[in-house]
N, C-alpha and C positions, 0 to 999 in steps of 0.2 A: 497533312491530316493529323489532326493532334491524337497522340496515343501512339499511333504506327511507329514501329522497333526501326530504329535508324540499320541503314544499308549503307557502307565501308568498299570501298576500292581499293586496291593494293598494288601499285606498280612496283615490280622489282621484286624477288623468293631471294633477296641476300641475307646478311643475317637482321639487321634493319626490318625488311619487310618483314619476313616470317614472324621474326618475334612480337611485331605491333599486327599480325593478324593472328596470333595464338591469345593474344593479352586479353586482344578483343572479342576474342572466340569466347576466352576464361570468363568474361564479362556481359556474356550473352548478347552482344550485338554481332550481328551478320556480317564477317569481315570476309573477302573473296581477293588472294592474291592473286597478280595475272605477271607472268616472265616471258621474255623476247624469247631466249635460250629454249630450244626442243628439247634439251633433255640438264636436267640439275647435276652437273658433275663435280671434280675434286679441282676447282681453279684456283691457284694462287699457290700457297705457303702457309708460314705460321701465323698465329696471331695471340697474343699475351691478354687475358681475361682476368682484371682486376679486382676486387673485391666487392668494388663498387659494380660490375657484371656480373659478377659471377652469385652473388647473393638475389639477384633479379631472375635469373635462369631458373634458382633454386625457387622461387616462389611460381616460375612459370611450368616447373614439373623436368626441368631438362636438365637435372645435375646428374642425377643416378644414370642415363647413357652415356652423360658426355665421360664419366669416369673412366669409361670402358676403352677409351683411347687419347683422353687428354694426361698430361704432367702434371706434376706438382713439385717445383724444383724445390732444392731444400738450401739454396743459399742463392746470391745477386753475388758477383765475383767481377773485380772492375782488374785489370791485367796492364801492364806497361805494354807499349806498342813495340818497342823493340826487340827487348827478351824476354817479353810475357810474363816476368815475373808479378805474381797479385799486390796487386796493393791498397783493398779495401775491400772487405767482404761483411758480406748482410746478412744474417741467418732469417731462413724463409719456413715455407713450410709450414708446421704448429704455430710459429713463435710467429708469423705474417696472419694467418688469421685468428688469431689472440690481439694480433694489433687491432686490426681492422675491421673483423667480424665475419670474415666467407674467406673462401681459398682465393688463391692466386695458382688459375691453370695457365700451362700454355700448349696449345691444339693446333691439328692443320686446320686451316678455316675451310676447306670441304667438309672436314669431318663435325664441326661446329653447325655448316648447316645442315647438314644431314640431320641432325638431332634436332633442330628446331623444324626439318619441314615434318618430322614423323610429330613432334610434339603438335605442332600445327595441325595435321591430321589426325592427329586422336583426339585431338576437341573439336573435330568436325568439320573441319578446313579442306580447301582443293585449292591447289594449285595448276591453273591454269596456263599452258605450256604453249610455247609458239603464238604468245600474243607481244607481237612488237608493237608499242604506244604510235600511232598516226597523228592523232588530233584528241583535240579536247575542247567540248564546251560547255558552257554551266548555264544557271538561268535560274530562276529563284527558287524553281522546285528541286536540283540536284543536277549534276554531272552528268554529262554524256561523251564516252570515249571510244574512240574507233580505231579501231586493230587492220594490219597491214594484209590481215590474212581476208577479210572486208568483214570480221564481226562487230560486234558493236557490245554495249556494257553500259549500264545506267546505275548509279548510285546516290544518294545524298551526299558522300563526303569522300575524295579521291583522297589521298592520300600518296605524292612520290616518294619513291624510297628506292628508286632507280639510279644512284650512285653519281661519280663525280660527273659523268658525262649525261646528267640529267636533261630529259627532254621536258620532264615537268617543270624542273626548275626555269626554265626559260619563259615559261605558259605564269608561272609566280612571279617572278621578278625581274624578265626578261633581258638578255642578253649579256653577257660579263665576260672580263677576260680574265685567264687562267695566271697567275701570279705562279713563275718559275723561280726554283731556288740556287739554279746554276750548279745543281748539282745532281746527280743520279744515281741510283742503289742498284746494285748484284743481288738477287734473291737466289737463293737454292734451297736446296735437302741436301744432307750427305748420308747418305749410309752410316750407320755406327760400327758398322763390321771395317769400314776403310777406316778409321777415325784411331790414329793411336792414342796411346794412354799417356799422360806423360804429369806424371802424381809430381813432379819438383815443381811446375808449372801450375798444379791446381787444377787439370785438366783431366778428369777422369769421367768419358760419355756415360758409364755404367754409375756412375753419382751424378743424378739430374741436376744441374743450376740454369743461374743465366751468365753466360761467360761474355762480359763488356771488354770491348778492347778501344778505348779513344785514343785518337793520336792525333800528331800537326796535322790541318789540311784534310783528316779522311778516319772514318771508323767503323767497327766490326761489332755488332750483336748478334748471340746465335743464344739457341737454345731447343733440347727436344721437344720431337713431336710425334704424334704416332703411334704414342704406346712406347716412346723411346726407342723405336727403331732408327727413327731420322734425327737429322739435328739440321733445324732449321734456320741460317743466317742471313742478316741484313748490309750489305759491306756498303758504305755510302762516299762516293769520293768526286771532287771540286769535277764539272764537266761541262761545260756552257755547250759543248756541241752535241750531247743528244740531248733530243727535246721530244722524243718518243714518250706520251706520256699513257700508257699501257702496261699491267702487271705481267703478261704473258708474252712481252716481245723477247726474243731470245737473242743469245749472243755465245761468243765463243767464250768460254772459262777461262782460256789463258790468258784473255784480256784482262780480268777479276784478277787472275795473281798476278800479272805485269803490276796490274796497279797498285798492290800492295807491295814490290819487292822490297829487300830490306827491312818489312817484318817477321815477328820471331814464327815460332815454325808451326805454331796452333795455326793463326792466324793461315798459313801459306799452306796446312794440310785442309781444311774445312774447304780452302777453294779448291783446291785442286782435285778434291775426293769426289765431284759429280762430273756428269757425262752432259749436262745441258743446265744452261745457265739463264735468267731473263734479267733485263735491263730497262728497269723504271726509272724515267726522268720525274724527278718530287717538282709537283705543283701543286699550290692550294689555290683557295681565292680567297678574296676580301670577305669578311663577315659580313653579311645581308643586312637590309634594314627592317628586312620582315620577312616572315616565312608563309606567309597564306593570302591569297588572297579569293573573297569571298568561300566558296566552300572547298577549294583548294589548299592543301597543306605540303610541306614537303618535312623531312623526317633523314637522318643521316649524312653520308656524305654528300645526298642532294641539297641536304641544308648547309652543312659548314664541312665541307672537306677540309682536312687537315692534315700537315706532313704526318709524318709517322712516329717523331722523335720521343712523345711520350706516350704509344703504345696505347693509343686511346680512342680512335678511328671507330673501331668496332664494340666499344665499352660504349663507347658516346649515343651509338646508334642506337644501343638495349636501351639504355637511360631514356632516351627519346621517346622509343615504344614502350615502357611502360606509362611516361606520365602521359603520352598522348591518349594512352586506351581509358588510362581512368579520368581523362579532362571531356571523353567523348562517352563514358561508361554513365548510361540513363538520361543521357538527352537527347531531344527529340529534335527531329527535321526543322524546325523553328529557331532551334538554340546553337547548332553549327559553327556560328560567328564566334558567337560567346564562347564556346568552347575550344575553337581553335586560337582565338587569344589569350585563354589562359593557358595554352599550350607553349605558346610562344613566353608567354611574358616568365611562365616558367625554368625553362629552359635554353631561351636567347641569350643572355647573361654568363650561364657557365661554358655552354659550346663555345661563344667568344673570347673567354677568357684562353679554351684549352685549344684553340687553333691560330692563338699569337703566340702562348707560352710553348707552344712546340716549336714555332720559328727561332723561337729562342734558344730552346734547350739544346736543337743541331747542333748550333756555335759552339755550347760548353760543351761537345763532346768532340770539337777540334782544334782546342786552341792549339799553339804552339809549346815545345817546351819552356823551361822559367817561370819566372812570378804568376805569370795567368795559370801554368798548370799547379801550381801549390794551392794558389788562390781558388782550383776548379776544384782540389783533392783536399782541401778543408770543407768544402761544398757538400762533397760526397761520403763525406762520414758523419752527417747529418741528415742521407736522406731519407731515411723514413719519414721522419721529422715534415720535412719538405714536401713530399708527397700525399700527405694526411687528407689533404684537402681532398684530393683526389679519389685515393681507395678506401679511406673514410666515407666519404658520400655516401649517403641513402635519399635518394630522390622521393621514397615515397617516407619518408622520416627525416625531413632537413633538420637539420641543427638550428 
């Protein structure tokens, strides 16, 4: 019916979801997130909010909370694997958003959506809880989707944003396999109270950075979280045999420091400083050849899951919701198609670009000692430079 205010589905409260139903809220169309999970808790770890996020949040109203417990490091610190001494540092902070134009935080990503599902709820949002996605079917006049609990839910435009293990995505583009990188990351928090000081090394938790450690075959990013109580790192090293691809599987920590012995003693404190450890095996997929089909769209890691290597997973997923809210922001039940194709044609381009370029970036943060590592440390004292593209971006201001 021409005129009538388009109605919005939301699979998934991660940060993806929330924030393309707060967008859409900001935008006066009728967006209703729905989550499997009975209740929104603290899962996972950190996650690094780029400029290019973090200036979208700030237009969605969620910067003045998120301060109240994200970082703001004040240098990028790249460290030898061996005896950690520094050997390239970035000054961050002011002199990062002076580059780039918004800060560069780094938050647990509980605490990220915590702020988005309150943001989403003060522009009028509900999040709908213990609806796990059953089925889904469409038909000219809008979606109909049926939850495991037997309710049911009708919209004009679904919208997945239900993460790597997408049941939408399969309803979009069906069926794909999971492309494995033969390799696996240690996540943790460590306590700052366990965490020595060790200022010869550049390692001081009470001066926020991001502390890189690349080395042969296997590498370590950590950095606060929490309001800087924690420090949260990523240890990633060569493992064809687990294929456990889950953020929350656990494992023993001595494993994480067996696997790093022979590195210097940041490196072998940061593991050994927590009580429980998780063990993600990194898998992405192939980039899609499209993201929507009829009124159906998908949005984040449902669309282009990506390793991790450039900290961009959850930057990508903001991006996403904002231009989806404003390609869907005043059109009507008629115009859907249209709308979800400029959604795509938008933003298919850059997701694919930054979910090969992370397959890539891994390698340069393991080569071996010699030529390749001079060759990777002439790399990295240009990278602002290199990443411009990235935390420069303004999706809703392209260059």
């Amino acid at each position: 019916m021409a005129g009538r205010p388009l109605s919005v589905a939301v699979v998934g409260a991660g940060i993806g979801g929330l924030a393309v139903g707060t967008a859409l809220r900001l935008r006066g169309v009728d967006a209703r997130v729905y989550e499997q999970a009975t209740a929104l808790t603290s899962v996972g770890a950190g996650i690094a909010v780029g400029a290019n996020g973090s200036r979208l949040l700030a237009r969605l109203g969620a910067t003045e909370r998120l301060e109240e417990t994200a970082v703001r490091p004040e240098r990028a610190q790249f460290h030898r694997w061996a005896d950690g001494t520094p050997f390239c540092s970035h000054e961050m902070g002011a002199h990062y958003e002076s580059l780039f134009g918004a800060p560069f935080y780094t938050v647990h990503r509980g605490d990220l959506q915590r702020v988005l599902r309150d943001t989403y709820v003060a522009a009028g949002g509900e999040v709908l809880l213990g609806r796990a996605c059953a089925g889904v079917a469409q038909d000219a006049d809008g979606v109909e989707l049926s939850f495991r609990d037997g309710s049911t839910a009708r919209a004009d435009v679904l919208i997945g944003a239900d993460g790597v293990h997408s049941a939408i995505r399969t309803t979009v583009a069906g069926p794909d396999t999971a492309v494995f990188s033969g390799t696996s990351g240690f996540r943790g928090l460590a306590p700052v109270d366990r965490l020595p000081r060790v200022p010869e090394l550049g390692f001081d938790p009470a001066r926020p950075a991001l502390w890189l450690f690349p080395g042969p075959g296997r590498h370590l990013i950590s950095y606060p979280v929490s309001g800087g109580r924690l420090v949260n790192f990523l240890a990633v090293i060569p493992d064809p045999g687990w294929t456990l691809e889950s953020w929350v599987a656990e494992d023993d920590p001595a494993n994480a420091v067996a696997a790093f012995a022979g590195w210097n003693p940041v490196v072998t404190a940061l593991l050994g400083a927590v009580d429980e450890i998780s063990r993600w095996a990194l898998y992405d997929r192939e980039p899609l050849a499209h993201w929507s089909f009829g009124r159906i769209t998908l949005l984040g890691d449902a669309a282009h899951p990506m390793l991790p290597h450039h900290g961009q997973g959850g930057n990508q997923a903001i991006e996403d919701a904002i231009v989806l809210a404003n390609c869907l922001a005043g059109a009507e039940p008629g115009d859907v198609a249209a709308a979800l194709r400029a959604y795509e044609s938008a933003r298919r381009p850059r997701a694919r670009q930054l979910q090969l370029g992370s397959r890539r970036n891994g390698e340069c943060f393991q080569v071996p000692d010699g030529p390749a590592t001079e060759e990777r440390d002439r790399r990295l004292a240009t990278l602002p430079d290199q990443l411009a593209f990235i935390h420069g971006h303004d999706v809703e201001h392209p260059v």
